[in-house]
GUTORZA-764452 format. One record per residue (C-alpha): y negated, x negated, z negated; residue number from 1; residue in three letters. Coordinates in pm, 1 decimal, decimal comma, padded with zeros to 6 digits. Layout:
N
(pt (Y; X; Z); NUM; 'Ala')
...
//
This chain:
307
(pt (01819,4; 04595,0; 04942,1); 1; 'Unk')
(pt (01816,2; 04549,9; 04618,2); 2; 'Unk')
(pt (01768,5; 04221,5; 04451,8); 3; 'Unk')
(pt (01870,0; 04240,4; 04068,1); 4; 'Unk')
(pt (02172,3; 04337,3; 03863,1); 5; 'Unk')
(pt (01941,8; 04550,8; 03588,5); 6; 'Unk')
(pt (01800,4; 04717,7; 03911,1); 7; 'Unk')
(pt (02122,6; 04797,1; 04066,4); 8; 'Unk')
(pt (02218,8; 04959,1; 03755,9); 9; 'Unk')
(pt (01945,7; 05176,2; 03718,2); 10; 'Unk')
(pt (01999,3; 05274,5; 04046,2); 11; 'Unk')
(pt (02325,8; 05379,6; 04004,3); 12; 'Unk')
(pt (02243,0; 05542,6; 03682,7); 13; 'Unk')
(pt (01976,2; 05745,9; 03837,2); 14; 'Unk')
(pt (02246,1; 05825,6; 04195,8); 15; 'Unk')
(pt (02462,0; 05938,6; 03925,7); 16; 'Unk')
(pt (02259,2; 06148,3; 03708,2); 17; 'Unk')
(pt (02134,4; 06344,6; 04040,2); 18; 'Unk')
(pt (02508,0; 06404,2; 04128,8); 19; 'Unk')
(pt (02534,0; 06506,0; 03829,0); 20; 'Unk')
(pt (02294,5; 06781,6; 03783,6); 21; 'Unk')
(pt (02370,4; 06913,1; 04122,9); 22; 'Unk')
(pt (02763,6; 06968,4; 04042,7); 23; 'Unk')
(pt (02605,1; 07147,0; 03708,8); 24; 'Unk')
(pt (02417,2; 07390,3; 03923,1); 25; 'Unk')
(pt (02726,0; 07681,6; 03910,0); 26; 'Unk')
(pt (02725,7; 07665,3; 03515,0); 27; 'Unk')
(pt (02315,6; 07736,8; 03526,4); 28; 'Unk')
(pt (02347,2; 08019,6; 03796,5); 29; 'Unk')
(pt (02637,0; 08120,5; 03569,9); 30; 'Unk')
(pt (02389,5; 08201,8; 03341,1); 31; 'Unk')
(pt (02203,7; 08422,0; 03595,8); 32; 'Unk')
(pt (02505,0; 08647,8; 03690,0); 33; 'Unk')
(pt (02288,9; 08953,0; 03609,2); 34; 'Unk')
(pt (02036,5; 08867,1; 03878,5); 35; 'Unk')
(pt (02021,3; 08931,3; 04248,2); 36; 'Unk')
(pt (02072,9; 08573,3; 04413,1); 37; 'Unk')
(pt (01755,1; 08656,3; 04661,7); 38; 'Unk')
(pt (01555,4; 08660,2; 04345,4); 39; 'Unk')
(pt (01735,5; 08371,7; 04206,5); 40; 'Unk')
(pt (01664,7; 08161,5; 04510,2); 41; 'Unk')
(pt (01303,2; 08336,1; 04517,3); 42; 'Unk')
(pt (01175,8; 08229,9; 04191,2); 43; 'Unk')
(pt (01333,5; 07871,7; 04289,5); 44; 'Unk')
(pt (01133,7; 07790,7; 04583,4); 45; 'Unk')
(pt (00823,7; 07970,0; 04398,4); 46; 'Unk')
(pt (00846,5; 07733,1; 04066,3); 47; 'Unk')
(pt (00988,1; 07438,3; 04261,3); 48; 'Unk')
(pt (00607,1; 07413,7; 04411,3); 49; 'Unk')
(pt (00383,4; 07367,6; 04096,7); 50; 'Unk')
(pt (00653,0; 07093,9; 03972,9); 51; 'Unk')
(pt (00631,4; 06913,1; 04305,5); 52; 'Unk')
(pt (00303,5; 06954,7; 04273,8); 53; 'Unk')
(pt (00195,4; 06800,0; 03947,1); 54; 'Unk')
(pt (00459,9; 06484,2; 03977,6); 55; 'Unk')
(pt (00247,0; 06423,2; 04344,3); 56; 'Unk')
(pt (-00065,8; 06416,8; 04112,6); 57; 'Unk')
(pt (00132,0; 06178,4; 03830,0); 58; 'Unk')
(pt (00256,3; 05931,2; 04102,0); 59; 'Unk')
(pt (-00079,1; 05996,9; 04287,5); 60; 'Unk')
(pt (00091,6; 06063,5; 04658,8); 61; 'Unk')
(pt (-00184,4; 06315,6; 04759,0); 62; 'Unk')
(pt (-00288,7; 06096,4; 05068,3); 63; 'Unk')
(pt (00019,9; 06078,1; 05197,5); 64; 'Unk')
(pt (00072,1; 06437,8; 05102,2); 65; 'Unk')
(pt (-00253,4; 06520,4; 05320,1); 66; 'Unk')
(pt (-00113,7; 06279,6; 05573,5); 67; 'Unk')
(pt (00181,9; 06443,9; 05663,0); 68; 'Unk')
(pt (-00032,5; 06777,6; 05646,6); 69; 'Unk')
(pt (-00260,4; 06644,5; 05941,1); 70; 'Unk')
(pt (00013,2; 06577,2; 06180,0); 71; 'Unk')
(pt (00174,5; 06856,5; 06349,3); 72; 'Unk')
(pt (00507,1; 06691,8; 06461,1); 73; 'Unk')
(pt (00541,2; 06597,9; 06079,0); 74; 'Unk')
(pt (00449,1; 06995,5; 06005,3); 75; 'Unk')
(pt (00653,5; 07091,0; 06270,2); 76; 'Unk')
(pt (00989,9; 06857,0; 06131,9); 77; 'Unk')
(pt (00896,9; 07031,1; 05774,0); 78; 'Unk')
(pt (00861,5; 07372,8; 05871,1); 79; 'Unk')
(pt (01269,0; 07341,8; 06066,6); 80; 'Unk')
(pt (01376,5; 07154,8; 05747,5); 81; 'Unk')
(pt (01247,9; 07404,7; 05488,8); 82; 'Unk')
(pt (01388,9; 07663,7; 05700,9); 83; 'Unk')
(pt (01747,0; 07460,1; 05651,4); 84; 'Unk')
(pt (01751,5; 07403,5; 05273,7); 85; 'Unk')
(pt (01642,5; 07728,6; 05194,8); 86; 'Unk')
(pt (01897,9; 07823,8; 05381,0); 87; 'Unk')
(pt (02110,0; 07623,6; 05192,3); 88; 'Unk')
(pt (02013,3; 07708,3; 04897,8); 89; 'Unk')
(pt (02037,9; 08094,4; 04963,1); 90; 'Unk')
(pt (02402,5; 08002,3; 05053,8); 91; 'Unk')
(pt (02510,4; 07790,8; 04778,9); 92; 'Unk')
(pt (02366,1; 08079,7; 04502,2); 93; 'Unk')
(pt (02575,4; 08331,7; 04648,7); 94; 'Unk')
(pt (02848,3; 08173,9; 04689,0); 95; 'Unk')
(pt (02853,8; 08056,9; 04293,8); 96; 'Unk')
(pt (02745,6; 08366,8; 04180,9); 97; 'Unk')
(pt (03018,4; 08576,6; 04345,7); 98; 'Unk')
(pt (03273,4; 08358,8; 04273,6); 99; 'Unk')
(pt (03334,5; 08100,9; 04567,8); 100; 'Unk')
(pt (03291,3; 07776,5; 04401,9); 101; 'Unk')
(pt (03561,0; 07633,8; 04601,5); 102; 'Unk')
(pt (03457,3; 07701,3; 04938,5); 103; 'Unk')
(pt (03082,5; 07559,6; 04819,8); 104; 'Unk')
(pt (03302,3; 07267,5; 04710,8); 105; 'Unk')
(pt (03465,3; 07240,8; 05087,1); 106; 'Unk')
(pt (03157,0; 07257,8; 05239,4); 107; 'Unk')
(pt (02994,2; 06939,6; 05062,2); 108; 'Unk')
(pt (03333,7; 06777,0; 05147,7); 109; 'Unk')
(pt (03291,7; 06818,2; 05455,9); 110; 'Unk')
(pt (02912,7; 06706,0; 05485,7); 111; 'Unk')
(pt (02915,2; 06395,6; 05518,4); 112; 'Unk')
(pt (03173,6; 06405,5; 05804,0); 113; 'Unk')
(pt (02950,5; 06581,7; 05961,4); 114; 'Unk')
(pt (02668,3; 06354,9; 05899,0); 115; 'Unk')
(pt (02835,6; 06065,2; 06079,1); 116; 'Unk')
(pt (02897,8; 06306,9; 06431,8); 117; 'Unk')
(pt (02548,2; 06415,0; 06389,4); 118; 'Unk')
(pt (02419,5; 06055,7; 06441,9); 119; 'Unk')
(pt (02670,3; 05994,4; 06703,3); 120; 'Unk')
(pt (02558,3; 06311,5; 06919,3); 121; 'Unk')
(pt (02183,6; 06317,2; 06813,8); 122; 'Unk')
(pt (02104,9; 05947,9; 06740,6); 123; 'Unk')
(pt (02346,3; 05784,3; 06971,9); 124; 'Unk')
(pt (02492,6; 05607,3; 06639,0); 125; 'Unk')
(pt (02835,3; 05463,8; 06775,9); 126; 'Unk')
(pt (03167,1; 05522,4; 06599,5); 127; 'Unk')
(pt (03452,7; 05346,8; 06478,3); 128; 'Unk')
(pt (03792,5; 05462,0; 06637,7); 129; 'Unk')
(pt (03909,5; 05548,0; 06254,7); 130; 'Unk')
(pt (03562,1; 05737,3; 06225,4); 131; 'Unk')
(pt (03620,6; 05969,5; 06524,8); 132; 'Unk')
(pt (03981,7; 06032,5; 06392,1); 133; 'Unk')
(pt (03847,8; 06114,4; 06048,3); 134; 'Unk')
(pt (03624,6; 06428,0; 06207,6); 135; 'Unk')
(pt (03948,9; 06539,5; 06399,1); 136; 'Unk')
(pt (04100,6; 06542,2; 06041,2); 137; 'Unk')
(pt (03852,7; 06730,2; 05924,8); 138; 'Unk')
(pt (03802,0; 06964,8; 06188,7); 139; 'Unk')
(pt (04168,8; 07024,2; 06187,9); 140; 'Unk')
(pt (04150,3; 07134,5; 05833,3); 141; 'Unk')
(pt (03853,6; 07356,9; 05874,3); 142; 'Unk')
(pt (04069,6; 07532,7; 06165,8); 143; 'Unk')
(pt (04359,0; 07625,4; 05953,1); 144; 'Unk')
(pt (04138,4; 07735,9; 05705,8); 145; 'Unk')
(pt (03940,0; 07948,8; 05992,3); 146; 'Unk')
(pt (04293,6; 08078,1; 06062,8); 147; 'Unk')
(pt (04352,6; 08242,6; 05707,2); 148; 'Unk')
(pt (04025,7; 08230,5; 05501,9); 149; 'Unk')
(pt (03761,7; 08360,0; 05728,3); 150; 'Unk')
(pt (03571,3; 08563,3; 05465,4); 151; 'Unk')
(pt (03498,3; 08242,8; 05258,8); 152; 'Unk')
(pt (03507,9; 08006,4; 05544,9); 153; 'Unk')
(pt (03153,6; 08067,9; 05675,7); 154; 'Unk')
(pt (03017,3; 07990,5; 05323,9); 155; 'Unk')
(pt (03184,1; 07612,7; 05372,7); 156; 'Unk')
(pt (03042,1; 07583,9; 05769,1); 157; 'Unk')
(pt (02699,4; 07729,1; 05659,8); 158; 'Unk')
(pt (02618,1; 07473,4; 05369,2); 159; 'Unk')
(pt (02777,3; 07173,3; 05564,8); 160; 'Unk')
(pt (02574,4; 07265,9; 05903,7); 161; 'Unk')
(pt (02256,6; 07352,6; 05689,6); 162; 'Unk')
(pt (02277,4; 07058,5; 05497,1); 163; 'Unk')
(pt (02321,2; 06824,0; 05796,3); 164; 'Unk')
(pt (02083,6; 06947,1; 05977,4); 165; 'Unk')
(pt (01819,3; 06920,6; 05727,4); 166; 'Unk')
(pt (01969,9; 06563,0; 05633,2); 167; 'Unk')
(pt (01879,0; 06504,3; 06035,6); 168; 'Unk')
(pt (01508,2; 06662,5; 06068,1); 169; 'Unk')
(pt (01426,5; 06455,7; 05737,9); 170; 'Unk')
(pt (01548,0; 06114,2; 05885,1); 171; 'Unk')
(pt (01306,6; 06186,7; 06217,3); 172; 'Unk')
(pt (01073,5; 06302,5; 05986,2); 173; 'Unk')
(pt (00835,1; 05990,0; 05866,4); 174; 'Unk')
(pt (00769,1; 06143,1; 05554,3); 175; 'Unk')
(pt (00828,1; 06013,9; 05188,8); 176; 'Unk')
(pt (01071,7; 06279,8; 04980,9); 177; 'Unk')
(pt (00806,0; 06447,9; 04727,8); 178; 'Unk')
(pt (00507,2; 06519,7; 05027,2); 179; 'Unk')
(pt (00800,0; 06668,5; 05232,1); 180; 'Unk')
(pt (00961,0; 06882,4; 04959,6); 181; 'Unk')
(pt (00663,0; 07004,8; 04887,4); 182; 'Unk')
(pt (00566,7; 07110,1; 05222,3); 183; 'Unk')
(pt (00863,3; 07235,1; 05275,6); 184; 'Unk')
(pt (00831,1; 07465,3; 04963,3); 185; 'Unk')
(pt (00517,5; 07608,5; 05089,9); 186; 'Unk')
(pt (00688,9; 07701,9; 05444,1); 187; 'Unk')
(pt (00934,9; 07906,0; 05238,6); 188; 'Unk')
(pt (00664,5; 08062,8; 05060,9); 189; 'Unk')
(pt (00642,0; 08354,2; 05287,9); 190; 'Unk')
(pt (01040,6; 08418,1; 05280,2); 191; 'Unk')
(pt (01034,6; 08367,4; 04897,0); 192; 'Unk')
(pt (00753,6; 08606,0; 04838,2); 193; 'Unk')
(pt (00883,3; 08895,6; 05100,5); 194; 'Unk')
(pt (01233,6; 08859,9; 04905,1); 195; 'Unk')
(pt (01047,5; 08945,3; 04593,1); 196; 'Unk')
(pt (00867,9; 09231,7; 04731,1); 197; 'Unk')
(pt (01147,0; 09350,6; 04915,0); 198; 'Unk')
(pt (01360,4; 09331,5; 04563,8); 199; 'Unk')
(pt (01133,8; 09512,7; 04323,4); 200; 'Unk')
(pt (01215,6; 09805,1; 04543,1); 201; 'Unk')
(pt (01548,8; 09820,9; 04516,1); 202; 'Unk')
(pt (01751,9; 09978,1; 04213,3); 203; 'Unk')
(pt (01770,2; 09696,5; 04023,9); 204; 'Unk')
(pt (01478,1; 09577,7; 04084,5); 205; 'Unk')
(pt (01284,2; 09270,3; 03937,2); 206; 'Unk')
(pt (01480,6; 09079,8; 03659,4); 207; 'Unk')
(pt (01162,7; 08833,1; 03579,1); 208; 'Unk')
(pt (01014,1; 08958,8; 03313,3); 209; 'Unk')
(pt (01262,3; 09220,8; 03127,6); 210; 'Unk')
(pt (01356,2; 08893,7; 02886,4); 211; 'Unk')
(pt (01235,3; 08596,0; 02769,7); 212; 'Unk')
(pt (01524,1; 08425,2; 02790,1); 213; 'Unk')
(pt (01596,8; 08556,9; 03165,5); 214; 'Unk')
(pt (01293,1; 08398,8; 03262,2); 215; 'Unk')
(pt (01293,4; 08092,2; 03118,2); 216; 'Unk')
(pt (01595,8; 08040,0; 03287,9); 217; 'Unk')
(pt (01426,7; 08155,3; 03655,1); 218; 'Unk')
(pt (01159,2; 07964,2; 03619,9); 219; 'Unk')
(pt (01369,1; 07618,9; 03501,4); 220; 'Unk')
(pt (01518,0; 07692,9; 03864,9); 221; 'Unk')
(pt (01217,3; 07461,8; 03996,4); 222; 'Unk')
(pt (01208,2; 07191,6; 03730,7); 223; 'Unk')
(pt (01626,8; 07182,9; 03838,2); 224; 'Unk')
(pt (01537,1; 07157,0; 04188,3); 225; 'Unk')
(pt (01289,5; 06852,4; 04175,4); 226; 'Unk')
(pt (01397,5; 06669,4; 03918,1); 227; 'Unk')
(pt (01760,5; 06534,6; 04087,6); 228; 'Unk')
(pt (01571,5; 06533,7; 04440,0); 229; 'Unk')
(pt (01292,9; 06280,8; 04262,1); 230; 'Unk')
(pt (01621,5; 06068,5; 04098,5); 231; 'Unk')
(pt (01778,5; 06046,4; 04401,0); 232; 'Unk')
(pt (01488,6; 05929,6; 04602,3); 233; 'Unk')
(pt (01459,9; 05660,8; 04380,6); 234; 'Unk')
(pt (01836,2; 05549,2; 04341,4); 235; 'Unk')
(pt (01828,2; 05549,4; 04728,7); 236; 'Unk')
(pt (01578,1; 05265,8; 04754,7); 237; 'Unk')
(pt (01774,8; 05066,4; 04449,7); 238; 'Unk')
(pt (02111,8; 05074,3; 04621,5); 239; 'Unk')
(pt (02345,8; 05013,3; 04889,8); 240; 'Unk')
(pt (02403,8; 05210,6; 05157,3); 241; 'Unk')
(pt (02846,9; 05239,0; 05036,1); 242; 'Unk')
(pt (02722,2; 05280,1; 04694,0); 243; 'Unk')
(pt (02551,0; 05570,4; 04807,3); 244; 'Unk')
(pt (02790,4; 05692,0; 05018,2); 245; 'Unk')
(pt (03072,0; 05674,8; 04766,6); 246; 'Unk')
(pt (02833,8; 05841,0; 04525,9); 247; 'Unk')
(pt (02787,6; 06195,6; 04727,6); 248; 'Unk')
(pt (03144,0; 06257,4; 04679,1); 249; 'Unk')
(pt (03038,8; 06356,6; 04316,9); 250; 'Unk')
(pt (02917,3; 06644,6; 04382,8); 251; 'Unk')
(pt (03169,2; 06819,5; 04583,2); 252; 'Unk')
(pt (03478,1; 06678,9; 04359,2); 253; 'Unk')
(pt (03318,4; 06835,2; 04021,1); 254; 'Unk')
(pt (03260,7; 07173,3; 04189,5); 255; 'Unk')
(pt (03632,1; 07160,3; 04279,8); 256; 'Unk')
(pt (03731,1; 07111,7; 03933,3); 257; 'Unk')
(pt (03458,3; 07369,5; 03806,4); 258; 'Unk')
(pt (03548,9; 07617,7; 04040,6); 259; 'Unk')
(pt (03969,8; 07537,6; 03945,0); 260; 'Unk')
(pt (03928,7; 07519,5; 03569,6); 261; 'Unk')
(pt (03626,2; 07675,3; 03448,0); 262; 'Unk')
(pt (03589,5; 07968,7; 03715,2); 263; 'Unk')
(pt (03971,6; 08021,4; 03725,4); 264; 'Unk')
(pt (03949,9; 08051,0; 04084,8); 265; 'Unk')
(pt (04288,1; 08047,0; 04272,2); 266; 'Unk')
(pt (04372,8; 07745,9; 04460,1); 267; 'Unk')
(pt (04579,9; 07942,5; 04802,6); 268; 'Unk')
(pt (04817,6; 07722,9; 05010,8); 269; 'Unk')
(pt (04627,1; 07690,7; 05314,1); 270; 'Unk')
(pt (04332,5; 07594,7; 05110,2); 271; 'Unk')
(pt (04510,3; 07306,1; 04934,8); 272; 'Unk')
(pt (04612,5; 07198,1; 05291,3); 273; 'Unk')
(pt (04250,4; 07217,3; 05409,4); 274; 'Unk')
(pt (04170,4; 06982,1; 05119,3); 275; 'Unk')
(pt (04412,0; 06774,0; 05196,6); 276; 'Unk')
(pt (04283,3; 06700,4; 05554,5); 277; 'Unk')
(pt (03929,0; 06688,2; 05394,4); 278; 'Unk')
(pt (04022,6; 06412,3; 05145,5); 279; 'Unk')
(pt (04224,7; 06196,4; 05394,1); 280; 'Unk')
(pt (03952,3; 06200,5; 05597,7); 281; 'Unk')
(pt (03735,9; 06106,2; 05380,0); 282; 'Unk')
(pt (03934,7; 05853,0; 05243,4); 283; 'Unk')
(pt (03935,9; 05698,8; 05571,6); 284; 'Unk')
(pt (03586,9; 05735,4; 05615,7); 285; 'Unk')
(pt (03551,4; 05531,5; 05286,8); 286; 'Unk')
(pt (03758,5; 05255,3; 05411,3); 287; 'Unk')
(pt (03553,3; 05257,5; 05693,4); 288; 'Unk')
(pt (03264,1; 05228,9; 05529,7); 289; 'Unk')
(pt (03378,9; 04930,5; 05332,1); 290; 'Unk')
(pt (03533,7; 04767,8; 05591,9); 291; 'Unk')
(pt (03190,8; 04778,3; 05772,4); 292; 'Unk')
(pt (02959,2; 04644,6; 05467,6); 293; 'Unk')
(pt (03212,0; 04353,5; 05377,9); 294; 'Unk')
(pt (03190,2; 04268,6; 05785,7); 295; 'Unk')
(pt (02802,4; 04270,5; 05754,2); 296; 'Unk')
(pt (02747,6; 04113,3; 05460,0); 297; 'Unk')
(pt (02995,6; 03794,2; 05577,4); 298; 'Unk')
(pt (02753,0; 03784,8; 05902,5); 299; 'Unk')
(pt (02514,2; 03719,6; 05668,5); 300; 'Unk')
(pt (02610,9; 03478,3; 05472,5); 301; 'Unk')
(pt (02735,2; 03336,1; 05788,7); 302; 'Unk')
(pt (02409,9; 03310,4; 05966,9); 303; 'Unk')
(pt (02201,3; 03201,2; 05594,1); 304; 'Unk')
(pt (02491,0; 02877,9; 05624,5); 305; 'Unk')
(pt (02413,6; 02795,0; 05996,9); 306; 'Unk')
(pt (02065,2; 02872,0; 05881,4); 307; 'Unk')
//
């Protein structure tokens, strides 16, 4: 936990900035409209590597980098979790790039729901009564939605159940965030590379190298990636557990907005009612969650007075 003001406030500087730069992401792929998203995601996973690579050498992690390479449940855990983010990732681009903002927005709304009833199946975490009835809130919106919006609905499911599920392998992984990424990357370096081959043969084919200025912008794709995974990682060991819980609601609130009022995308009925059973349930969630760290921190004091 941690112990000083100026260090809680760099932690929530850093939490922020990380939110920050992943609600940015549509306005950079914006920029890459022009360009398959299999190359986009490609080039990604491809540049994301050396960066990982040379901030393991700066912070000097290499033994625990070749530690986690010398243990086959670890590789194992990494090569199911790179399979999930790249996933992800694959998802997300698309879904930006041909104009679904708002169901990527949905989908990180509902995340974290899903985070708490994937420790309550898989890690036998135990729920509040108001925490079960904020996933039947949630679930209930995704179901009207599945009623009406099926050709954007799978985008939502995908990143929430991708993103989850990674979230999951990572917390049974015991692995520092920088050695895993980076192992992950290089599991995805066989899918990134066939992409590529399989692209230059198409019509369009490669768009790395017909511009500088396209290419910069592919190959900033991995500095982008690391650089709010490396921020979070450290606002994660400077903060509270509701700080950081309120704090992942960033991301999914700004692409709402982007996707309303800078992608003009329309905002249909039965989505706004989705949202609505999103947002009450995680408002209750919240509440929860507060609720919960006020109770624990009064034990505490309680037991430092009878201390």
């Amino acid at each position: 936990m941690p112990s000083t003001i100026p260090s809680r406030l760099g932690g929530l500087a850093q939490g922020l900035s990380a939110y920050l730069i992943w609600t940015l992401f549509p306005l950079y792929f914006a920029l890459l409209k022009t360009v398959s998203p299999f190359e986009v995601v490609a080039w990604r996973i491809l540049f994301t590597l050396p960066f990982c690579i040379a901030i393991i050498a700066l912070l000097r992690q290499g033994r625990e980098l070749r530690a986690a390479l010398s243990n086959p449940r670890i590789l194992g855990a990494l090569a199911v979790s790179g399979t999930l983010i790249g996933t992800n990732w694959l998802v997300y681009v698309i879904a930006v790039m041909h104009g679904h903002v708002l169901a990527a927005s949905l989908g990180y709304y509902i995340n974290p729901l899903l985070n708490v009833l994937t420790g309550a199946i898989f890690l036998r975490e135990r729920l509040s009564r108001l925490q079960w009835f904020a996933v039947a809130l949630a679930a209930i919106g995704v179901a009207l939605l599945a009623n009406d919006a099926l050709a954007t609905l799978w985008i939502s499911v995908t990143l929430a159940l991708a993103f989850a599920g990674y979230g999951l392998t990572r917390k049974l992984a015991p692995v520092a965030s920088l050695p895993g990424l980076t192992i992950e990357t290089v599991v995805l370096l066989v899918p990134a590379s066939a992409l590529l081959a399989w692209q230059a043969t198409t019509p369009e084919g490669l768009s790395m190298g017909t511009s500088v200025d396209l290419s910069l912008l592919l190959a900033c794709a991995g500095v982008l990636t690391g650089i709010p995974l490396l921020l979070f990682a450290s606002a994660a060991r400077k903060l509270d557990f509701s700080v950081l819980g309120f704090l992942q609601f960033v991301t999914p609130t700004g692409l709402f907005l982007l996707g309303l009022f800078v992608f003009d995308e329309p905002l249909r009925p039965v989505q706004l009612v989705c949202f609505l059973f999103i947002w009450t349930a995680i408002g209750l969630f919240c509440w929860d969650m507060l609720a919960r760290n006020r109770s624990a921190r009064s034990a505490g004091l309680q037991s430092a007075g009878e201390a």
